[in-house]
C-alpha positions as CSV (number, residue, x, y, z in Angstrom):
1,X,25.7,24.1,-67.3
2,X,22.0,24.9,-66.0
3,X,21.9,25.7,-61.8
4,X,19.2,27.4,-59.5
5,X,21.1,30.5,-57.9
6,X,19.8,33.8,-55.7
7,X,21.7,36.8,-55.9
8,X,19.4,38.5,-53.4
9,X,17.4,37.3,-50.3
10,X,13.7,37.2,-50.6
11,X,10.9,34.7,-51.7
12,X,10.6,32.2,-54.2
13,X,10.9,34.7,-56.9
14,X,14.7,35.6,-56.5
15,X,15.4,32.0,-57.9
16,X,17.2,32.3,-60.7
17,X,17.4,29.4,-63.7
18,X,21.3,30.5,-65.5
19,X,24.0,29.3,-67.0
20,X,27.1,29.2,-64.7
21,X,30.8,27.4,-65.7
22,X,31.3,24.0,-65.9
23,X,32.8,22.3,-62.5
24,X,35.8,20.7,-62.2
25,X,37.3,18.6,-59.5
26,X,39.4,19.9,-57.3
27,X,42.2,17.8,-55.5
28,X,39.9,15.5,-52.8
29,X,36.8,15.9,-54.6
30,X,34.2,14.0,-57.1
31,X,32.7,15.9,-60.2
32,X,29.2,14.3,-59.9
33,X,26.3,14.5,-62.9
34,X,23.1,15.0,-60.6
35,X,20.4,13.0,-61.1
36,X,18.1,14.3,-58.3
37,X,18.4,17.3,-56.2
38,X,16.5,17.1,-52.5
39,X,14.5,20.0,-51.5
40,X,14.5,21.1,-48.1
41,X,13.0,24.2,-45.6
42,X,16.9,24.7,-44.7
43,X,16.9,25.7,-48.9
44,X,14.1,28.0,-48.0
45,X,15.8,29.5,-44.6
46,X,19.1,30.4,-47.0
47,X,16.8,31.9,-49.7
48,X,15.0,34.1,-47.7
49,X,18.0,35.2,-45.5
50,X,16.9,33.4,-42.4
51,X,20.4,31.7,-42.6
52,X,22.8,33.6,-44.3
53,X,25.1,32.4,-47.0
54,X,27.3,34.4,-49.3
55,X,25.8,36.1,-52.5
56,X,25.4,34.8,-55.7
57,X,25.3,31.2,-54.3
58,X,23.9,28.1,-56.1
59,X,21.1,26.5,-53.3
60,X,20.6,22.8,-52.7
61,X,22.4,20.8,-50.1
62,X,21.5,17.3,-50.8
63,X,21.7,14.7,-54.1
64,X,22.2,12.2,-55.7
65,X,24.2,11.3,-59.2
66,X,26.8,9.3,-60.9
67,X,30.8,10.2,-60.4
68,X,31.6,11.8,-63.9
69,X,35.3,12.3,-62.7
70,X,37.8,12.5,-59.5
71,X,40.6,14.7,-58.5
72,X,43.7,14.3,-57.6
73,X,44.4,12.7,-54.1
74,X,40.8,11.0,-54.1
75,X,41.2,7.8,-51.7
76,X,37.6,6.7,-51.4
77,X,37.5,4.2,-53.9
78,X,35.2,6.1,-56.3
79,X,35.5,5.6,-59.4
80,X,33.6,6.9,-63.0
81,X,30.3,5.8,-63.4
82,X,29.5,4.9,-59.4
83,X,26.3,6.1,-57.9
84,X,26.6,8.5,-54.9
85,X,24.7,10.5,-52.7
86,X,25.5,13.2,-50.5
87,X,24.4,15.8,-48.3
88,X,25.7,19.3,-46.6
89,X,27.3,20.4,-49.6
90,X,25.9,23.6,-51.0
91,X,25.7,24.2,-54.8
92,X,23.1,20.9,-55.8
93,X,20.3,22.5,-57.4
94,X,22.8,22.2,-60.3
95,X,23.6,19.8,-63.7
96,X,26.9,19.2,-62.3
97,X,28.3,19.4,-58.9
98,X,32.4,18.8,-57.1
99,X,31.4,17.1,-53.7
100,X,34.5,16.4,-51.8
101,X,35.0,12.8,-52.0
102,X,35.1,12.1,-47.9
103,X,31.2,13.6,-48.0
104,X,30.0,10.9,-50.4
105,X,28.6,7.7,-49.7
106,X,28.3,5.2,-52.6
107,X,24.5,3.5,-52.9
108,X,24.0,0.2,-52.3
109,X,22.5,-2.5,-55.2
110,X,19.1,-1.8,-55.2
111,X,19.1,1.8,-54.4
112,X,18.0,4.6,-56.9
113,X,19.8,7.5,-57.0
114,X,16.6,9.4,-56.5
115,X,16.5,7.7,-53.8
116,X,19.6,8.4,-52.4
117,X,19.1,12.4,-52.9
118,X,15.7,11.8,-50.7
119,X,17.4,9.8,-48.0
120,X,20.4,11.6,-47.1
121,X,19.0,14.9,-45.5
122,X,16.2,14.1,-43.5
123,X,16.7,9.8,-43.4
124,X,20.0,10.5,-41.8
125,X,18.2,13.4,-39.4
126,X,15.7,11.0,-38.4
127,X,17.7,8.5,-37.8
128,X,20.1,11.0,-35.7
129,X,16.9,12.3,-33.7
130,X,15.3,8.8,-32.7
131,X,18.9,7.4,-31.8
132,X,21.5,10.1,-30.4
133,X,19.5,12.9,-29.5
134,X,16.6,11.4,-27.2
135,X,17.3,7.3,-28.0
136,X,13.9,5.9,-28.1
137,X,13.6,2.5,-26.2
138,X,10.8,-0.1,-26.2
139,X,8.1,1.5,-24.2
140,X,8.5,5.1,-24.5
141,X,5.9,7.4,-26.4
142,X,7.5,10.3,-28.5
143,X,5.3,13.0,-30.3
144,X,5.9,13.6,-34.3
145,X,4.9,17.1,-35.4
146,X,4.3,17.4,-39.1
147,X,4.1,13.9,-39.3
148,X,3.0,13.5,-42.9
149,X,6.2,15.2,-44.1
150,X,9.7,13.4,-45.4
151,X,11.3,13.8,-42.0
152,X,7.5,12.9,-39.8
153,X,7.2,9.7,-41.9
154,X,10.9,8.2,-41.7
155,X,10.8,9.5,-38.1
156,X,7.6,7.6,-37.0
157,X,9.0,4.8,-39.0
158,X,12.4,4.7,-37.3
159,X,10.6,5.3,-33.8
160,X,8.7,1.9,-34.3
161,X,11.5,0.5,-35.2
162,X,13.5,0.9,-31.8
163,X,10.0,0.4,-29.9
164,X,8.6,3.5,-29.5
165,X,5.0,4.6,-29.5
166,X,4.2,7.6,-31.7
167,X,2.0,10.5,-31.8
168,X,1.8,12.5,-34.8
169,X,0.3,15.9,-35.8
170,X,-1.1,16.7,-39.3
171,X,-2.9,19.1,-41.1
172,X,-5.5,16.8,-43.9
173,X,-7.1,13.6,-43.5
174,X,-5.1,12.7,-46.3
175,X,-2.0,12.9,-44.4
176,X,-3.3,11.2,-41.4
177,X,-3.6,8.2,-43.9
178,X,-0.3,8.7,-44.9
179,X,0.6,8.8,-41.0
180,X,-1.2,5.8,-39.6
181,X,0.7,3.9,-42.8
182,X,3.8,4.9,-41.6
183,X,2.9,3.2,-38.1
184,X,1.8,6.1,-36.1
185,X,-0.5,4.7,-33.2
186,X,-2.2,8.1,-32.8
187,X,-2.8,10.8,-34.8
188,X,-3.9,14.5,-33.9
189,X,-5.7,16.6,-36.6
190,X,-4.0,20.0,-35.3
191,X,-6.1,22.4,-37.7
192,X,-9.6,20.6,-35.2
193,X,-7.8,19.4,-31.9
194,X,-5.8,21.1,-30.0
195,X,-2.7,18.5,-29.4
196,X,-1.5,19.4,-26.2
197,X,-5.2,18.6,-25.1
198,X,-4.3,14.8,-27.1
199,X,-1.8,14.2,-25.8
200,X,-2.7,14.3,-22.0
201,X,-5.7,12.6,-23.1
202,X,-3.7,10.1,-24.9
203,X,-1.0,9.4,-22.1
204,X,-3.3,10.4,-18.8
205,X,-1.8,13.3,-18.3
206,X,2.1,11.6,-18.2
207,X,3.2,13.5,-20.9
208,X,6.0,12.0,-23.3
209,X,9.4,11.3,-23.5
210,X,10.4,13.1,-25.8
211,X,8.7,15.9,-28.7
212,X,10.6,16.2,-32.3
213,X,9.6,19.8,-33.3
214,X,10.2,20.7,-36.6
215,X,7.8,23.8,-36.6
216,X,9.1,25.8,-34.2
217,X,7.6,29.2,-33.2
218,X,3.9,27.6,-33.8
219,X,4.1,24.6,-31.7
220,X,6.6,25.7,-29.1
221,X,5.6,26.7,-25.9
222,X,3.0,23.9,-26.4
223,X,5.6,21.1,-27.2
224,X,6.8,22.0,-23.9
225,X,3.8,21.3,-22.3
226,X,3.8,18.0,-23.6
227,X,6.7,16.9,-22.1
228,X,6.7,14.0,-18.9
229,X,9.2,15.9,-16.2
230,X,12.9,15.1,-17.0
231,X,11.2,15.1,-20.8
232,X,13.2,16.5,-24.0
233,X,12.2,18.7,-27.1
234,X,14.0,18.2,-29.8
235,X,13.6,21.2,-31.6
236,X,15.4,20.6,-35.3
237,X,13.7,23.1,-37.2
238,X,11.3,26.1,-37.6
239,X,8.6,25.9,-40.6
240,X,6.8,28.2,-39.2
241,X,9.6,30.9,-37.7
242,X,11.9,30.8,-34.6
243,X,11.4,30.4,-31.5
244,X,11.0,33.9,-29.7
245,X,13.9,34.4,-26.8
246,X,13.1,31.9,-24.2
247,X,13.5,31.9,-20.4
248,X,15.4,28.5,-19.6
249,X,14.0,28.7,-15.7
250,X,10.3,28.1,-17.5
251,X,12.1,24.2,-18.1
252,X,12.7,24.0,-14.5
253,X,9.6,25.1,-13.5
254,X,8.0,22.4,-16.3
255,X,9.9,19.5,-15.0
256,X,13.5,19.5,-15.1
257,X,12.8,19.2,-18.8
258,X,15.8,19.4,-21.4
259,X,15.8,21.6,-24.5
260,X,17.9,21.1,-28.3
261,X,18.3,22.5,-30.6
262,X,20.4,19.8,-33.0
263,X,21.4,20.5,-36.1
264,X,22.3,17.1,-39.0
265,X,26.3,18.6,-39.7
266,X,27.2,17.9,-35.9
267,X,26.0,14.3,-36.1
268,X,27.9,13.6,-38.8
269,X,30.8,15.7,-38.6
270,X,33.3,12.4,-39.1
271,X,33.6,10.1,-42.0
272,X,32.4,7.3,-39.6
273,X,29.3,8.9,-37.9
274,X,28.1,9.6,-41.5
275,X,28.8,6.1,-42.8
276,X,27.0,4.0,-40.0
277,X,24.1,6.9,-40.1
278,X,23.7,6.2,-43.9
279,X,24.2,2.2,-43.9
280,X,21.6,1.9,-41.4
281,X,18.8,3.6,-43.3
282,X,19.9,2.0,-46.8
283,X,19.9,-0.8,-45.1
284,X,16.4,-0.5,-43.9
285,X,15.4,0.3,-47.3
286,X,17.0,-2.2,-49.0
287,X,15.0,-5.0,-46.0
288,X,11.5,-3.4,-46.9
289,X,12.1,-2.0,-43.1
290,X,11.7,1.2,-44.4
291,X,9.5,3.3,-46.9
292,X,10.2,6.3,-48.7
293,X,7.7,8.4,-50.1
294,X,8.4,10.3,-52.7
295,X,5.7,12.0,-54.7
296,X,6.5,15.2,-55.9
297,X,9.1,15.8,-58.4
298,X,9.7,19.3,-60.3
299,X,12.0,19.6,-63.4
300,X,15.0,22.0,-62.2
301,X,14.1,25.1,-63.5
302,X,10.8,25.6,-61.7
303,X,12.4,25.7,-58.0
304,X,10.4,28.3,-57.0
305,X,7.6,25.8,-57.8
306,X,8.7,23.5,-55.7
307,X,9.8,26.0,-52.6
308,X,6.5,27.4,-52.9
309,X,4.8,23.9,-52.7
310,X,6.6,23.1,-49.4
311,X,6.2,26.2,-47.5
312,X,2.7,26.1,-48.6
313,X,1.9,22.7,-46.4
314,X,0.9,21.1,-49.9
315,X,3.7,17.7,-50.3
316,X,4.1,15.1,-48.7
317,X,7.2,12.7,-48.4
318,X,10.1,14.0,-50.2
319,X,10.2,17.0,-52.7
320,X,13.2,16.4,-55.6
321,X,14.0,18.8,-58.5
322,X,15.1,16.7,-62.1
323,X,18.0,18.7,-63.7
């Protein structure tokens, strides 16, 4: 079969379109046929060594597909021919892919597989972010970086939905549109305004609850600045680069603020966590609670394509690669 693998760390460029063997199910796991692959920046971090993994290694951590076969032992009630989706498991920029069974979560009527490969990864991380991390309540105001992105626009969504009043930042007037659709009450234009300035405008100099940062070395020290005192940033990613080494009296001297940096494995480390994570978001999908945007999708063997589309700023929504 076709997959997307890197035998060396670097840019776009080391992926590499090959033949590798067939899969076959081990004993606990699902042989899936992929259907969609998601694309994500933690797919970028591995490939250019910013998180290591072990060489060769076939990228992609998130799809969706229909079970081909199952291995011995399986107890999850899958079966041939059900469609899956799954996330956390590296190898799914692939044709074919063994998931171990307890991973997968079988799509509701109604829901695409396509779908489910955009969901899983940053649904299930918005949904983790707006109701473990900081738990938005009626009344409180959060603030969205990259809020025209897949995580920014089923974050903002998700926000509304428990209450919350949200403040995004984009880049385009095209993806303030896509912002303000998603329900955002304000949106800052960071590339003109600067957004710490907005935000104390926008909350008379309260601050907010709570900052989900996704950009990280950019938008940091200001994210902080932000914050109301006993605030929290929520700092689940680093599109820009990390965070330089940070002096934690600097939160004291902010506000008694509180720092994270929260990762999607730990908030669904058990079978359960990961079930009620994913039925909530299907569910909202499948009530017209929640939209998914999902507008750019790449065949498989143009990866680097699609890598170099999302670290350039240009999608929106959810990137998927097509084996």
């Amino acid at each position: 079969m076709k997959a997307i693998r890197i035998h060396q760390f670097g840019g776009p460029d080391v992926l590499q379109y090959e033949d590798v063997p067939d899969p076959s199910p081990k004993a606990g796991e699902a042989l899936i046929k992929i259907e969609a692959a998601g694309v994500n920046f933690i797919d970028t971090y591995q490939r250019s060594g910013a998180y290591k993994v072990p060489l060769p290694v076939t990228l992609g951590q998130e799809g969706g597909g229909t079970v081909s076969a199952v291995g011995a032992g399986v107890t999850a009630g899958l079966k041939a021919g059900d469609k899956v989706a799954w996330t956390g498991i590296l190898g799914s920029y692939a044709e074919s892919h063994a998931v171990p069974a307890d991973r997968l979560i079988a799509l509701p009527a109604g829901v695409t597989t396509k779908q489910g490969a955009a969901l899983m990864l940053q649904g299930m991380t918005a949904h983790y972010l707006a109701s473990s991390t900081y738990p938005l309540k009626a009344g409180d105001m959060c603030l969205v970086h990259a809020g025209a992105g897949g995580v920014g626009l089923l974050l903002t969504q998700i926000a509304k939905i428990r209450g919350a009043r949200v403040i995004t930042t984009v880049s385009t007037d095209e993806k303030a549109k896509l912002s303000r659709d998603a329900g955002a009450d304000h949106v800052v234009m960071y590339t003109s305004q600067d957004f710490e300035e907005e935000v104390k405008k926008i909350t008379g100099g309260k601050g907010v609850q709570v900052v989900y940062d996704s950009v990280g070395q950019t938008t940091f020290a200001k994210s902080l600045n932000c914050l109301a005192p006993r605030g929290m940033l929520a700092l689940f990613g680093q599109s820009s680069g990390p965070v330089p080494p940070f002096d934690a009296q600097v939160l004291a001297q902010k506000g008694s603020l509180f720092l994270t940096r929260p990762t999607l494995v730990n908030y669904i480390a058990t079978r359960e966590e990961l079930q009620q994570r994913s039925s909530d978001i299907f569910g909202w999908i499948a009530a017209g609670k929640l939209r998914l945007r999902m507008e750019f999708e790449f065949p498989l063997k143009d990866a680097a394509r699609a890598h170099q589309a999302l670290e350039g700023r240009k999608t929106t929504g959810k990137v998927l690669l097509i084996p």
